[in-house]
N, C-alpha and C positions, 0 to 999 in steps of 0.2 A: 504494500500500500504506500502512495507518494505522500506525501506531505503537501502544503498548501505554497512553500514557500520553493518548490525541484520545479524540473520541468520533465513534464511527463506527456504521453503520448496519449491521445482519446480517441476513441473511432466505435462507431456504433449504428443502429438503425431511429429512426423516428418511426413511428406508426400509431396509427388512430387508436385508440384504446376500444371504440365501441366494435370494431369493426376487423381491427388488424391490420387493414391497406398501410402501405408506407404514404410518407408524405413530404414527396419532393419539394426544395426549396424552403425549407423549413430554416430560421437562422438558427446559429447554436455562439452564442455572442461569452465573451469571456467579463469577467468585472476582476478590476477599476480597467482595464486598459481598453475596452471597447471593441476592441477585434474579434475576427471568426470566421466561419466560414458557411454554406449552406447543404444541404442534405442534394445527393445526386436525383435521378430522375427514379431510384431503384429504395431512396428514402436512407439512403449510407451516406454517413460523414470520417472524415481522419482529419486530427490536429493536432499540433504541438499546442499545448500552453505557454504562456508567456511567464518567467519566471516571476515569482510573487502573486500568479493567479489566486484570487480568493473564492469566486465563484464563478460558475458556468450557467447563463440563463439557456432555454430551448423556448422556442418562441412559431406560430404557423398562424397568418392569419385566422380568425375566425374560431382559433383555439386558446385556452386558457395555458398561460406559456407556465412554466418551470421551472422551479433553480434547484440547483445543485453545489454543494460546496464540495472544493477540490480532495477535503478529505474523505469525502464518502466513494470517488471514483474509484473502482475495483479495476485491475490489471486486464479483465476480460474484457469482450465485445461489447456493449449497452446494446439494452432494448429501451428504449423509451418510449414512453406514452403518453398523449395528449388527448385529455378531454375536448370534445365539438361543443360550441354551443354557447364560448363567449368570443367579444372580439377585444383585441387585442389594444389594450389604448392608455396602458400603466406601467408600461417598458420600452425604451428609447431603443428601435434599433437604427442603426445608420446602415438608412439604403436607403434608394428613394422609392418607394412604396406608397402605393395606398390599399385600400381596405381587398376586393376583388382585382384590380387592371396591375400589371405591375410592369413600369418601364426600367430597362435596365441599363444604368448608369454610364456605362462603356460601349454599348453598341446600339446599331438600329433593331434590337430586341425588345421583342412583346412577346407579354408571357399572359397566358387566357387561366383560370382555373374552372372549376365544374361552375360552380356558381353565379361565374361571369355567363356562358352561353348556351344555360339551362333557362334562362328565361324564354316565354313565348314573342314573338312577333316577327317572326316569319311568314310569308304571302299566307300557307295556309293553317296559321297557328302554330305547329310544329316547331320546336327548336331549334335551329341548326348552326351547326358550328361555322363552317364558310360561311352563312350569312350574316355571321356577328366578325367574324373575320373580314369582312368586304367593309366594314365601318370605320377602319382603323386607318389611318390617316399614310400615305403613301402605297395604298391599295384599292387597286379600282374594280367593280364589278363590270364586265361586259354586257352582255342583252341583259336588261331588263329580266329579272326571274331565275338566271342562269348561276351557277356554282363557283363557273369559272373566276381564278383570282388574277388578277394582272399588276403585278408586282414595279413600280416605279417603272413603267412603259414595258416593261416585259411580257411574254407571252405566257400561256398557260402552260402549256407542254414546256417552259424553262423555271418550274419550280419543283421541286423535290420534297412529295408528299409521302409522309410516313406513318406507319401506324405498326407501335409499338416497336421501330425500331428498321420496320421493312416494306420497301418501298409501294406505293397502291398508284396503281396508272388509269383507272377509271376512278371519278368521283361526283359523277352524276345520276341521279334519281330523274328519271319521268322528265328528259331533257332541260334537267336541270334547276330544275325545281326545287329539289331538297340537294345536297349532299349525301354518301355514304356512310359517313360517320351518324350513329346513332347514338345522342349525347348519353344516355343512361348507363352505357357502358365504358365511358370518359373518367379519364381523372382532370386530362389538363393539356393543353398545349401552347408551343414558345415557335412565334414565327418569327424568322430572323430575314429581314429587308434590304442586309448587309451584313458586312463583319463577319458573313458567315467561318464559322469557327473551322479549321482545317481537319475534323474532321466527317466532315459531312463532304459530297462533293457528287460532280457528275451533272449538275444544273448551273444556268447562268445567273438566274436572278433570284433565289430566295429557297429558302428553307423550312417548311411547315411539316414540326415534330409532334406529333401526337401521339397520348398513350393512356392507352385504358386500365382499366379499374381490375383488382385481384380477385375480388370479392371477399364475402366477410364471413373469418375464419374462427367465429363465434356464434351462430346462430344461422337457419334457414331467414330466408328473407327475399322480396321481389316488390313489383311493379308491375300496372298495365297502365296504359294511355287508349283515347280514342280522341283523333283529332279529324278536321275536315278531310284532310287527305288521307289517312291513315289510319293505323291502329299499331300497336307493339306491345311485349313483354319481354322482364327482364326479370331472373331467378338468378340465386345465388345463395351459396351456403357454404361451411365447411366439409370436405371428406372426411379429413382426421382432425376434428378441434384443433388449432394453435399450430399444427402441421402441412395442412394440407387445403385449397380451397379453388371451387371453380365456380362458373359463370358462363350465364348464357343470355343470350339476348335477341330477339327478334324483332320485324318489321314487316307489314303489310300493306300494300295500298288494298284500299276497299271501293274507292265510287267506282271504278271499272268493273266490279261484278255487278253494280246495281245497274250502271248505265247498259252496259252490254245485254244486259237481261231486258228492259227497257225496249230498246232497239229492237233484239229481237223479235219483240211481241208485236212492237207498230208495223215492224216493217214485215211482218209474217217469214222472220228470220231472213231475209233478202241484202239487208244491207246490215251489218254487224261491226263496226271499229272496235277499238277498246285500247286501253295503255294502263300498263300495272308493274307495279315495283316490289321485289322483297330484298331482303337480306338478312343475314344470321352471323353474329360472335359469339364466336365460344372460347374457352381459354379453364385453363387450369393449371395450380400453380403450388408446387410441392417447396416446404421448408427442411433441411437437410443440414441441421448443426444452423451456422452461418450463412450456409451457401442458399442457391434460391434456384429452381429451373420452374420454366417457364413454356406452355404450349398453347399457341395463339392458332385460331381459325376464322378466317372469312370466308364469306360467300356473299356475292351481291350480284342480282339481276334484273333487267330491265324486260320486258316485253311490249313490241308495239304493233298493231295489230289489225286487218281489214279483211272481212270476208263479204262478200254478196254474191249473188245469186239470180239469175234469170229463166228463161225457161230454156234458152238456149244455151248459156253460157255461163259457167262459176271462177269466180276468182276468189284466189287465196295470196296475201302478202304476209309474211309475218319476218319481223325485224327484230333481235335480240341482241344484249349485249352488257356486259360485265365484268366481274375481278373475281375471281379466287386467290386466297392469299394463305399460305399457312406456313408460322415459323415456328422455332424451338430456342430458345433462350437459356443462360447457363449464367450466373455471377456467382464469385466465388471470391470471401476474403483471405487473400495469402496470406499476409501480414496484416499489422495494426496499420501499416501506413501506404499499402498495396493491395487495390482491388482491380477486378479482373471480369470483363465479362465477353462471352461468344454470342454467338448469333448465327444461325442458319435459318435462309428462307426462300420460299419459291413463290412467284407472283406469275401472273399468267391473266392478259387482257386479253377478250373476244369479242368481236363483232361479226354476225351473222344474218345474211339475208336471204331471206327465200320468198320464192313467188310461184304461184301456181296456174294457170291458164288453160282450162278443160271446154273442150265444147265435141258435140256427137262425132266432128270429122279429126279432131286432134285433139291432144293434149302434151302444152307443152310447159313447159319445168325451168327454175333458174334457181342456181344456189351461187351462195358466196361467202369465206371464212377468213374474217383476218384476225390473224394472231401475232402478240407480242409476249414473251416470255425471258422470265430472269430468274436466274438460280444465283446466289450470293452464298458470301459468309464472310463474318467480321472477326476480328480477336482484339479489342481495347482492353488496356492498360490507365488505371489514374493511383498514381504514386504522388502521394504528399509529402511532398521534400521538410516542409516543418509549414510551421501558421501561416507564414506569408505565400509559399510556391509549391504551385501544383504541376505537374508535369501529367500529360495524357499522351499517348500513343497507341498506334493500333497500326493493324494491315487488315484490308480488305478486298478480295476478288469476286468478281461477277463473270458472268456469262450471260448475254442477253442476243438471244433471236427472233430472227424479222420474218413474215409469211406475210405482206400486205395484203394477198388475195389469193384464193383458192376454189376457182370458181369451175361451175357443172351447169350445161344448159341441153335440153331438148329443143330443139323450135323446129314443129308440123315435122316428126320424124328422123331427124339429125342430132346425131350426138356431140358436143362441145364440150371441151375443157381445156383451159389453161392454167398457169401457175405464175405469179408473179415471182421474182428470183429471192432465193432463201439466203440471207445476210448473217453475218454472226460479228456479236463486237466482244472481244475480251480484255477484261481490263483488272488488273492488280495494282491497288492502291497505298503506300506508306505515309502514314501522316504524324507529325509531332509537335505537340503547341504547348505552350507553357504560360501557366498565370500568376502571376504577379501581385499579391494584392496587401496594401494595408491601409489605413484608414485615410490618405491623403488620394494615393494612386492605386490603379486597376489596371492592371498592362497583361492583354491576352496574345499572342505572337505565335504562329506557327506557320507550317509548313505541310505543303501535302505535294508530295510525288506521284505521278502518273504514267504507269506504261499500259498500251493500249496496243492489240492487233486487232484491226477492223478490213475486214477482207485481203486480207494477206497483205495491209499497209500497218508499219510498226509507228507507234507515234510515241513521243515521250514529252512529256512536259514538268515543271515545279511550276507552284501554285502556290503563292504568299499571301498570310492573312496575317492584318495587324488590328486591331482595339485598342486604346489608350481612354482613360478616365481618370478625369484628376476634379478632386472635391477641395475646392475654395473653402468652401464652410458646411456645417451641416445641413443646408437649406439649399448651397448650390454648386452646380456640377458641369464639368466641361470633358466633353468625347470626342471621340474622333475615331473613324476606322478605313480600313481602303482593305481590298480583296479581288484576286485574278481567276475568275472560273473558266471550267471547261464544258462544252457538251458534245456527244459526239450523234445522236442523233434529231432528226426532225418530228414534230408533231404536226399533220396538216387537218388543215377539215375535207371534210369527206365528198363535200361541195359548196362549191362558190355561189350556190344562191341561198346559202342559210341554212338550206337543213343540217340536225345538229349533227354533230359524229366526229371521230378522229381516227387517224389510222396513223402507225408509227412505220416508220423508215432509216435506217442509218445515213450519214453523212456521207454520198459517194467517196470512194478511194481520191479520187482527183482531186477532191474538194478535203481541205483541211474542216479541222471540226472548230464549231462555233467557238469566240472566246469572249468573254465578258470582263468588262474592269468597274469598281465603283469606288468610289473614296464620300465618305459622310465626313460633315462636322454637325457640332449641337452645342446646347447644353440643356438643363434639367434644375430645376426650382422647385421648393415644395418647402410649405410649412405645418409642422406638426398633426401631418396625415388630414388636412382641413382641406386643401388646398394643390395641386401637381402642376407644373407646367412643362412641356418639352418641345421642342424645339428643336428639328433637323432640318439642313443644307445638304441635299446631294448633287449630285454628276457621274450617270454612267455612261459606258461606250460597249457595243456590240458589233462584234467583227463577224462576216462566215453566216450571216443568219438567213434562212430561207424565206422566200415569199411565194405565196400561195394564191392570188390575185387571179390567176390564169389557166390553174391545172383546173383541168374538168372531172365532173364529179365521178367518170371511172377513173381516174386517174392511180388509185390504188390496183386496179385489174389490169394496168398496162404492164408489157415488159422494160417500156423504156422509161420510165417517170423518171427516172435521175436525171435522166436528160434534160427533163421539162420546168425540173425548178430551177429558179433566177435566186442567184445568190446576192447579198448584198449587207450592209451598213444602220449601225441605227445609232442611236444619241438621244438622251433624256436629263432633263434636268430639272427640280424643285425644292420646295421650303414646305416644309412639313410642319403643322402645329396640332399639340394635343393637349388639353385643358380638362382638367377636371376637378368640380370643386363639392364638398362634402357638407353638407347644413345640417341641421339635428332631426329632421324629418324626410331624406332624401337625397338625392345626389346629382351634379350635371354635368354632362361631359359634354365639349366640344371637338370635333377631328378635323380639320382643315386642309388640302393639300394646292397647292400652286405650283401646276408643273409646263412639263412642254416635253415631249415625246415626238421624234423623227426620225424617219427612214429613209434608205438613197438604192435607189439599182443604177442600172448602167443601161437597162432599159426602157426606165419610164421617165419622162422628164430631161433630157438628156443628163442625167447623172447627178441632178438636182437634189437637193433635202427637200422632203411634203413630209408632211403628217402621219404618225403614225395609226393605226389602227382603234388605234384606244385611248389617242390622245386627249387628254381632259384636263384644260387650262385649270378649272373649278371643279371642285369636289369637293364637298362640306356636308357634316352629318352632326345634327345637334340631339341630343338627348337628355329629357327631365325623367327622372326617376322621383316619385314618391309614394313617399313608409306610409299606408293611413292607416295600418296598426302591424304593430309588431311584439308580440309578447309571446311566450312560452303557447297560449294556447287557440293562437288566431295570428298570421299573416293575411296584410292586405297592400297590395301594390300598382299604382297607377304610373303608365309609361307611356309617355308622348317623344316620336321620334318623327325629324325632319329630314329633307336627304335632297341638296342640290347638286347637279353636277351639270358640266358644259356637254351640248349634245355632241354625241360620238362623229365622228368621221364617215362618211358613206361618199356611193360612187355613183353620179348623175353625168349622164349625157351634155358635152358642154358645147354641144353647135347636133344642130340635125340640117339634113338634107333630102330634099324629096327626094321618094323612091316611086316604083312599079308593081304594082303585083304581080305573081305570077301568071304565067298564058293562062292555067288550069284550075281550073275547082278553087276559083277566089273564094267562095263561100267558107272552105271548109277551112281555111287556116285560122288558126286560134288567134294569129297576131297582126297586128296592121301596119302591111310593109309599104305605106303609104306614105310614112317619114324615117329613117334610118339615121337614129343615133351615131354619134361622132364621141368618144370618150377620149378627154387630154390627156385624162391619166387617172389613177386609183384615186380614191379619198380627195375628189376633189369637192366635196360639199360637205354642210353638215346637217344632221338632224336638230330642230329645235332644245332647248335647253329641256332638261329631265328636273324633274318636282314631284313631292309627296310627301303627304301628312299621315303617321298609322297611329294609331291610339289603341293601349290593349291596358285589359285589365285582368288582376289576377288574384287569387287569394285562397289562401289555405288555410285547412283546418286541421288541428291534429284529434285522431281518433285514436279508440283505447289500443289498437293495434294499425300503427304505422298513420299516416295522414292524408287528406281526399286534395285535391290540388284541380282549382278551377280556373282557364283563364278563356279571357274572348275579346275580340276588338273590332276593329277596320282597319284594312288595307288601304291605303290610298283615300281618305277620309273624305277627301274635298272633290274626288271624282276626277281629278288630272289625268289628260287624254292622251298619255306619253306615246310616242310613236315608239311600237317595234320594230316595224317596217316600215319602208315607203317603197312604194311600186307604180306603177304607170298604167294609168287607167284608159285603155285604149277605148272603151266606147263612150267615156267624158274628154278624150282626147287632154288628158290633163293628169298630174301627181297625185297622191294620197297615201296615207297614212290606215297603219295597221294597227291598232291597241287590241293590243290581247288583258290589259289587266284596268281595269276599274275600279270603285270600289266593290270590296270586296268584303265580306263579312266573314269570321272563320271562331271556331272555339275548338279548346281542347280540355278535357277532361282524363283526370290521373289519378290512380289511388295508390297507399304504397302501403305493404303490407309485410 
């Protein structure tokens, strides 16, 4: 046993006392000298004390913190445990923090926890984690309704979405609509905008790390919802108490059995659509001394769907598409001041379309299968050199394969098939970063090496990351970070007139693989958790990046598509503000971003800068939260949220010229070749400015076993006619606009038990 006044070593877990889960990010702060360090993402910490340590507080939001005197520290591992259920607001920690949001000091890092994007107000009631992700200030959402995130001008397919560790390449519901993450099953996730930490990699623009929940290794215990769009359940208990615990979690959409059924009757089964979503997590997680192994499963799928019927003739479409993911996870503490964790996983994206066309003299048949597939594994290392320096390293290899298309056709008696070309990228990673930290400065610094064989072309690159954070005072804070990524393949859409879909492609041999640079500054203010202010400046650059403007929508089914895509240039720059202030009944946050986002071919424009795709000068999301009761046996909470942004970039015809019809059956063409659009180039107009008002309300009750959870609002309050589309209305001989979303009304209902 040490004494109070030696320096001795400490390393241990945090975890929830009712429940068992660990609890990442948790402080573990030393007194009088005020330093420390935070719980990893697995709820493990390792530190030296500072000689003359007297005590050690542990500290998590939303939990009643703890101290400990240095003489009571045993020589062994700690389990600590923190009660839920108070908040935190009678122990100084130094970081800048508030209650749920937490910005962090040294990089363009946000870190989300369950409570933050467990609230309702989602188009259809529903939760969802991308959509409280799209509010956050240097992140933009694309269409109206859609998942997709667009990272300081970046594209969706250049951020690197993870869940529990392994990578998810689909994360659309019902095109887009919900995300795949289904928050019940959540503990918490940290998107990084920059800075990202060396080692993470393989993406240009951002990092979205997410990681679910262990379950609770005390008690059976669960959940069901039923929202506009959906329904779900979520179970969990212990196998072996205090040993052993799994989880499970499901999702259904529901209006498509009612609608489809619906249809059927009116239409005496003749015309039949329908679109429907599930998905399932499971996971189970074994305690072993110290050690911890971990076995994660997804499943997620879409289906989209048309049948009708004639007396002559039947047709069938149906459009599917989805993730399976499942990994196995190992963490192990060698030493007090050495932990260790693996990782193996296989992800695997599909999209598949078939189509059916029967009538008495033929029938004939279309299929099509594109596949993108990754088999990985990691081995990190974080060695805590003493209280101020941590040292992390790891090596990580992948294998990831290309099928764009794999398509079978009958048409009136003939058989077709082709194969788009099968690609393979393999890539073995070394990364080494080192952090730095005591109560003045935060210096993150690493390194990540890359060797890659992608179709028998060897590539090698270094990839520098740096973070710096230096705290003026305890109220304020000055950052800075710069970072070199790589990617080595493409995300395209499936077609260039909007229908949703992606299909992945590697970076041809010829063509070197995309490279990214970004350098942030900031700084960070905040008093006495009342109060946060932040404040970031960036500037990136995108070398190598492809454009999609032109490939057609079999463009996946060709043998040449490499051919076909226009390589090219981009550049982005903004001032990012994030505000959020705390009052005794509620809270308010502002998200502000002021950017400018462009792109260059060699193509279009004669080699000019235009607009990028998702340029948005303006984007601002304001949000009132208030408490109208909060005690032990009644929550009640009223949310009004704002949401402007500059209208997106679209492509209009910039001169017409009269044309001709054809010699033949004028009648029967769909389109009026009476005027023939002239295009300057991509993105050369824009849609109207985008506005909306949602208002939801929510409020819980606790019951004698677990508690009933009501919420309901409007979407789009004031009825704003936001254009999805605009299209050209050949028999008004004139433009128009498509809203798909109005207001809307939506409730969910939850009980926990």
């Amino acid at each position: 046993m040490a004494n109070g006044y030696s320096q001795q070593k400490v390393n241990g877990y945090v975890l929830d006392i009712e429940t068992g889960e660990s609890l990442p990010g948790a402080n573990i702060i030393t007194y009088p000298w005020g330093t420390g360090t935070t719980t990893n993402q697995y709820g493990y910490f390792s530190m030296s004390l500072p000689n003359q340590t007297q005590k050690v507080t542990i500290s998590y939001i939303g939990y009643k913190p703890i101290e400990i005197s240095t003489s009571e520290l045993p020589d062994s591992t700690l389990i600590l445990f923190l009660e839920p259920g108070y908040i935190l607001n009678d122990v100084t920690v130094k970081t800048n923090t508030l209650q749920n949001f937490i910005a962090a000091p040294n990089s363009p890092t946000l870190k989300l926890r369950q409570s933050e994007f467990k609230q309702a107000g989602s188009i259809f009631g529903e939760p969802d984690l991308l959509k409280k992700i799209q509010t956050l200030p240097g992140i933009s959402q694309g269409k109206e309704g859609g998942s997709e995130i667009y990272v300081r001008g970046g594209h969706p397919g250049q951020n690197l979405i993870m869940l529990d560790g392994a990578p998810v390449y689909n994360i659309n519901h019902a095109f887009g609509l919900l995300s795949i993450f289904n928050v019940d099953a959540l503990k918490e996730a940290t998107i990084y905008k920059g800075g990202i930490p060396a080692r993470f990699g393989g993406r240009l623009s951002s990092v979205i790390d997410v990681w679910g929940r262990e379950g609770n290794e005390n008690k059976n215990q669960g959940s069901f919802f039923f929202s506009t769009i959906g329904a779900g359940l979520t179970l969990e208990g212990p196998v072996v108490k205090k040993k052993s615990t799994w989880l499970l979690s499901a999702r259904r959409s529901w209006p498509d059995l009612l609608y489809s059924g619906f249809q059927s009757l009116s239409s005496n089964g003749r015309f039949v659509p329908g679109i429907s979503f599930s998905d399932i997590t499971a996971r189970i997680n074994f305690k072993i001394g110290t050690d911890r192994l971990f076995l994660n499963l997804y499943h997620g799928k879409d289906n989209f769907f048309v049948r009708s019927e004639t007396a002559t003739n039947k047709t069938n479409y149906h459009l599917s598409w989805g993730n399976y993911l499942a990994s196995v996870g190992y963490t192990s503490v060698l030493s007090s001041d050495l932990f260790a964790h693996a990782l193996v996983y296989f992800s695997n994206y599909f999209d598949k379309e078939e189509s059916e066309n029967s009538s008495q003299a033929y029938n004939d048949y279309f299929e099509r299968l594109s596949l993108f597939r990754e088999l990985g594994t990691k081995l990190s290392l974080d060695w805590q050199i003493n209280t101020n320096l941590l040292i992390k390293t790891g090596i990580a290899g992948s294998y990831q394969r290309f099928r764009p298309a794999k398509t079978n056709q009958s048409l009136q008696g003939q058989y077709y098939s082709a194969n788009s070309p099968l690609s393979e990228i393999k890539t073995l990673n070394l990364y080494g970063e080192g952090i730095w930290s005591t109560e003045q400065w935060n210096l993150q610094a690493g390194i990540r090496t890359l060797g890659e064989k992608r179709d028998g072309k060897s590539i090698t690159a270094i990839l520098p990351r740096l973070s710096i954070g230096h705290n003026l005072s305890e109220q304020f804070a000055l950052k800075a970070s710069g970072m070199i990524t790589r990617q080595s393949f493409y995300v395209l859409s499936k077609s260039s007139s909007g229908w949703p879909g992606y299909f992945y492609v590697p970076a041809p041999p010829h063509i070197d693989s995309s490279l990214g640079k970004d350098l942030s500054v900031g700084f960070n203010v905040s008093s006495n958790r009342k109060w946060n202010i932040d404040v970031q400046g960036y500037i990136r650059q995108y070398k190598n990046i492809a454009a999609s403007y032109e490939i057609p929508s079999d463009a996946f089914a060709q043998i040449d598509w490499a051919e076909k895509i226009k390589i090219g240039d981009g550049r982005s720059s903004g001032l990012e503000f994030l505000g959020e202030y705390n009052y005794p009944f509620g809270a308010l946050k502002l998200a502000y971003t002021l950017s400018r986002t462009q792109v260059k071919y060699n193509e279009y424009y004669d080699g000019q800068w235009f607009n990028g795709d998702y340029d948005r000068r303006h984007d601002l999301h304001l949000n009132l939260l208030f408490n109208l009761r909060d005690d032990v046996a009644r929550k009640r909470q009223l949310s009004v949220n704002f949401y402007y942004r500059t209208g997106q970039p679209m492509t209009l015809p910039s001169a017409e010229a009269t044309g001709l019809y054809p010699p033949v059956h004028q009648p029967s063409y769909w389109h009026n070749f009476s005027f023939i659009g002239h295009y300057s180039g991509p993105n050369n107009a824009r849609m109207p400015d985008y506005h909306r008002l949602d208002i939801s309300y929510e409020t819980t009750k606790k019951k004698k076993h677990g508690a009933r959870t009501l919420s309901f609002g409007l979407y789009n309050a004031y009825n704003r006619q936001n254009p999805y589309l605009i299209y050209f209305d050949n028999n008004d001989n004139s433009y128009k606009q498509l809203t798909l979303f109005p207001v809307m009304p939506f409730i969910m209902w939850k009980r926990t038990f």
